[in-house]
TORZA-11488 format. One record per residue (C-alpha): residue number from 1; residue in one letter; x, y, z. Coordinates in nm, 4 decimals, decimal comma. Example, Ala and Ser with C-alpha at 12.3 -4.5 7.8 and 13.67 -1.06 7.14 Angstrom:
% residues 2
site k:1	r:A	X:1,2300	Y:-0,4500	Z:0,7800
site k:2	r:S	X:1,3670	Y:-0,1060	Z:0,7140
***
This chain:
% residues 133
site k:1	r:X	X:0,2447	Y:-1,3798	Z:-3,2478
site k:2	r:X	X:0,3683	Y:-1,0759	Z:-3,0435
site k:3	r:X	X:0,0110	Y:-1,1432	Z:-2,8435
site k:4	r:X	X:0,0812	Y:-1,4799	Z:-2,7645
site k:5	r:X	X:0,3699	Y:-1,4078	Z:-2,6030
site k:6	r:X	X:0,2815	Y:-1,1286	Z:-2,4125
site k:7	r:X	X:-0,0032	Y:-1,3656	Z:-2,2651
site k:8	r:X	X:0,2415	Y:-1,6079	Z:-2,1706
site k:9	r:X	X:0,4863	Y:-1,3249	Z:-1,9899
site k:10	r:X	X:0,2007	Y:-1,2219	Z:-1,8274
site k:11	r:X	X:0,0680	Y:-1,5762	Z:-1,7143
site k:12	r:X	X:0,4139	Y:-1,6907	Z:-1,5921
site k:13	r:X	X:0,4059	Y:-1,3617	Z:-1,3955
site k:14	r:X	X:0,0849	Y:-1,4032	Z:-1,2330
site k:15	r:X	X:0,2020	Y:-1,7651	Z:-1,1215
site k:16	r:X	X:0,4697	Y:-1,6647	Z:-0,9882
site k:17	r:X	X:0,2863	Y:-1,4025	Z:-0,7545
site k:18	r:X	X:0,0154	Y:-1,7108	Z:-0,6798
site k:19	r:X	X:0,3614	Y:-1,9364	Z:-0,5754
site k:20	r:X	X:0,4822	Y:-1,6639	Z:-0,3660
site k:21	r:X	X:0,1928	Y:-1,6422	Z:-0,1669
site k:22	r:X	X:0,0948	Y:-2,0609	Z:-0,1042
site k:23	r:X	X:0,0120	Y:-2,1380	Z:0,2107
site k:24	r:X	X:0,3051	Y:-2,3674	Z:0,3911
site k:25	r:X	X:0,2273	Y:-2,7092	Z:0,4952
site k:26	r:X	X:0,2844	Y:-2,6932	Z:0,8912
site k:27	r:X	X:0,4103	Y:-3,0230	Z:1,0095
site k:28	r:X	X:0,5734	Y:-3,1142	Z:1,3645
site k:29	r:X	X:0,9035	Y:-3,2454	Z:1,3355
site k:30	r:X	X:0,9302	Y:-3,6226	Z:1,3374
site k:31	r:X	X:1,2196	Y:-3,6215	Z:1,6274
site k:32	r:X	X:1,0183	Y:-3,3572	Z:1,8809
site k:33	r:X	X:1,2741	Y:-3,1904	Z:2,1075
site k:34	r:X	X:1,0617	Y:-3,0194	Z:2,3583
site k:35	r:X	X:1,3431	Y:-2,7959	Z:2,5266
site k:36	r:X	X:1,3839	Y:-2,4358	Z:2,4808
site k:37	r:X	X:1,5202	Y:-2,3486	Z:2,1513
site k:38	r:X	X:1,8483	Y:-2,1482	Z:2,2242
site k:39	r:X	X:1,6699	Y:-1,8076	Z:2,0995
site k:40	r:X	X:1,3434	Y:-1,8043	Z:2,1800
site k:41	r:X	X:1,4110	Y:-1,6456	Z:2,5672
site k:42	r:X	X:1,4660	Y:-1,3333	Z:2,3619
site k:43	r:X	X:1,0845	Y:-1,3607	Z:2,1992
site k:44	r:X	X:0,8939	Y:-1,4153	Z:2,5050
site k:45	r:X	X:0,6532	Y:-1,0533	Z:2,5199
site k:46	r:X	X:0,3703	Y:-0,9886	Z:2,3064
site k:47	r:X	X:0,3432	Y:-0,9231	Z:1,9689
site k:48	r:X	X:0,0929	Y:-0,7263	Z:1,7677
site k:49	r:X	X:-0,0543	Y:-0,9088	Z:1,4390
site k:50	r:X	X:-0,1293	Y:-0,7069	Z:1,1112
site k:51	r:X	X:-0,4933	Y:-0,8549	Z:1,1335
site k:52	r:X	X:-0,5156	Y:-0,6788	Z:1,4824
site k:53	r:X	X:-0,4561	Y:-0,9517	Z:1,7110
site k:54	r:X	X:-0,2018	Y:-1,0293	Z:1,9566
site k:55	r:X	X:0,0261	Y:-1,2887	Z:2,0146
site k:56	r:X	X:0,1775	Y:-1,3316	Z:2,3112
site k:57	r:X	X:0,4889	Y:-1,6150	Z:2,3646
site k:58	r:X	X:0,5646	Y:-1,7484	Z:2,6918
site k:59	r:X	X:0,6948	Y:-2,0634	Z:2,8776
site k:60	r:X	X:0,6523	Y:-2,2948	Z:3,1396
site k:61	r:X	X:0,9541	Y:-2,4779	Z:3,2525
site k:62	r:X	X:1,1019	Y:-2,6018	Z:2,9294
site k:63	r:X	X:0,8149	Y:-2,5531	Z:2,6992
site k:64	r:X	X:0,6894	Y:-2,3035	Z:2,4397
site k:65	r:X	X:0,3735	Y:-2,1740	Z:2,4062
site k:66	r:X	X:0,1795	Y:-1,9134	Z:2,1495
site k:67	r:X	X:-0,1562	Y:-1,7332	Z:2,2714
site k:68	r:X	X:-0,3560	Y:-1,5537	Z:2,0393
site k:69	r:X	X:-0,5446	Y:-1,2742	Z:2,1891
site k:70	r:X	X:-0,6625	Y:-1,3994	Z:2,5291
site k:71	r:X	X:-0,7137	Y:-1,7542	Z:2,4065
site k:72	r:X	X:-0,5801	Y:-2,1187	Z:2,5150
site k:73	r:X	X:-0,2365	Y:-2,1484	Z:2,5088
site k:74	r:X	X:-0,0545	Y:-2,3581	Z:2,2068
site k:75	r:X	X:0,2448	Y:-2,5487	Z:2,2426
site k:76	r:X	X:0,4946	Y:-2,4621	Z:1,9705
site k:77	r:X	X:0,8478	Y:-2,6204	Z:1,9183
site k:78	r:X	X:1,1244	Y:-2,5124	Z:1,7430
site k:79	r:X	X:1,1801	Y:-2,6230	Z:1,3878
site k:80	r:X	X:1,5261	Y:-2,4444	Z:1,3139
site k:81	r:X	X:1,6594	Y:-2,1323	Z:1,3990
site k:82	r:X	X:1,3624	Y:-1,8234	Z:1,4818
site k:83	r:X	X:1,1448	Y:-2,1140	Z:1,3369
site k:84	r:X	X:0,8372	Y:-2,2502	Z:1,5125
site k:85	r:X	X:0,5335	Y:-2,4643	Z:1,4674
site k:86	r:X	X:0,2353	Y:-2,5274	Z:1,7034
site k:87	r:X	X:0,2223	Y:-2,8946	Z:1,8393
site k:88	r:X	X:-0,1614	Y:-2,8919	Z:1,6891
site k:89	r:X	X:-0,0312	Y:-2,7858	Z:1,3369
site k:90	r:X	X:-0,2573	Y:-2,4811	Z:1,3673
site k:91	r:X	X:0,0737	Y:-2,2278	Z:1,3221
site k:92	r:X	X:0,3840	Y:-2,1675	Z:1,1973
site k:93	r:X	X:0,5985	Y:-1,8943	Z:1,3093
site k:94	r:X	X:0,9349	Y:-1,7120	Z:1,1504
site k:95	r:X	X:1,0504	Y:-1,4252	Z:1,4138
site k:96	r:X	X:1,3728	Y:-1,2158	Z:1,4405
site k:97	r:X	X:1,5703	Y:-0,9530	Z:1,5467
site k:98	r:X	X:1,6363	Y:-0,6718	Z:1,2794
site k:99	r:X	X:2,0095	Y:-0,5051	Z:1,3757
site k:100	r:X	X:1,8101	Y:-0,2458	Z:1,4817
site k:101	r:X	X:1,6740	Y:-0,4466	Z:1,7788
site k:102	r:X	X:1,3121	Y:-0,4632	Z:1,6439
site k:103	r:X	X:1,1956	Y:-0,7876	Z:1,6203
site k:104	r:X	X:0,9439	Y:-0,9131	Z:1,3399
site k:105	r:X	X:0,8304	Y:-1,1738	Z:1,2471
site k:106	r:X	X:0,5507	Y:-1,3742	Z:0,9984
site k:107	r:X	X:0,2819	Y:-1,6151	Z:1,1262
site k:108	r:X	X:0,0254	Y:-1,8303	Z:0,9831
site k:109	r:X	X:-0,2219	Y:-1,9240	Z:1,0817
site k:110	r:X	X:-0,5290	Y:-2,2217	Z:1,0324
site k:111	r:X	X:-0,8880	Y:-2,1789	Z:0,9939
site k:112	r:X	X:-1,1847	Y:-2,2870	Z:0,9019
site k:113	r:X	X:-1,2377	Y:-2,2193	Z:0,5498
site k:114	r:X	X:-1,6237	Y:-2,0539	Z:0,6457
site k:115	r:X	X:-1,8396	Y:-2,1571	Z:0,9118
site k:116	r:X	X:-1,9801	Y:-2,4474	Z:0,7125
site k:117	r:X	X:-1,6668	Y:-2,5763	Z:0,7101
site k:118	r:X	X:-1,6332	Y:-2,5962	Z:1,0900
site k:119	r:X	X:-1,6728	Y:-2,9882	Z:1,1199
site k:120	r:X	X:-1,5222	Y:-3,1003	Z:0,7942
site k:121	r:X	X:-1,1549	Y:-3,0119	Z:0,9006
site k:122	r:X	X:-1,1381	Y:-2,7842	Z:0,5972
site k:123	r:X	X:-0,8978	Y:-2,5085	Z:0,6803
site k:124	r:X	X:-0,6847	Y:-2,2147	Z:0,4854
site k:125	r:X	X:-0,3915	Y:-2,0182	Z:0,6290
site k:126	r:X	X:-0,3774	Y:-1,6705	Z:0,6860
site k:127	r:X	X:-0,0827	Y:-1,4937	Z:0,6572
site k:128	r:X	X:0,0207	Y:-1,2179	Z:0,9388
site k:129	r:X	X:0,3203	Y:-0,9680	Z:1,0544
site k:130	r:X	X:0,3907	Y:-0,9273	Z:1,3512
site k:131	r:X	X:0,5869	Y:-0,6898	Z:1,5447
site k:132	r:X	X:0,6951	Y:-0,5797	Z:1,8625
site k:133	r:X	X:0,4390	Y:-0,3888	Z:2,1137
***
């Protein structure tokens, strides 16, 4: 008896580390405000990503954009407060200042699941820090 519930603590513990860790479903709001969210002047600079990468946020007159390394810029809008998603649903961004000034920051990102999956739309989310260069 004493087995069988041990086996259950321990499953109920392992799904909870599995639900902690599921990938969020990155959708662009329905009602797309395209202005400058009232924070995100404070972001613009680049970033570096735990995976090595950078991120660098900038704008262009009212809108938002996300480059990763030195590729094509993404559009991203606001989705609440130090909340962001890329217009092509290929990020999702949470950044903020610490009381210490430092800002950090999660993003994740979409990609092809392997490189047979290039062409089948099939794509997984990796999760990254980021923080201030």
């Amino acid at each position: 008896m004493s087995r069988i519930l041990l086996g259950m603590i321990v499953g109920v513990i392992s799904m909870a580390a599995v639900a902690q860790e599921v990938a969020p479903v990155i959708s662009v709001p329905a009602a797309l405000h395209r202005g400058l969210s009232a924070d995100f002047d404070t972001y613009i600079g680049v970033y570096e990503l735990s995976n090595g990468q950078t991120l660098a946020l900038t704008t262009h007159w009212t809108r938002m954009y996300a480059t990763l390394d030195s590729g094509k810029k993404i559009e991203i809008v606001s989705t609440g407060k130090n909340s962001y998603v890329a217009l092509n649903r290929q990020l999702k961004m949470t950044i903020g200042r610490r009381d210490d000034g430092e800002v950090k920051g999660e993003l994740w990102l979409a990609q092809p699941a392997n490189m047979a999956d290039l062409n089948d739309g099939h794509t997984v989310f990796t999760k990254v820090m980021l923080a201030q260069q």
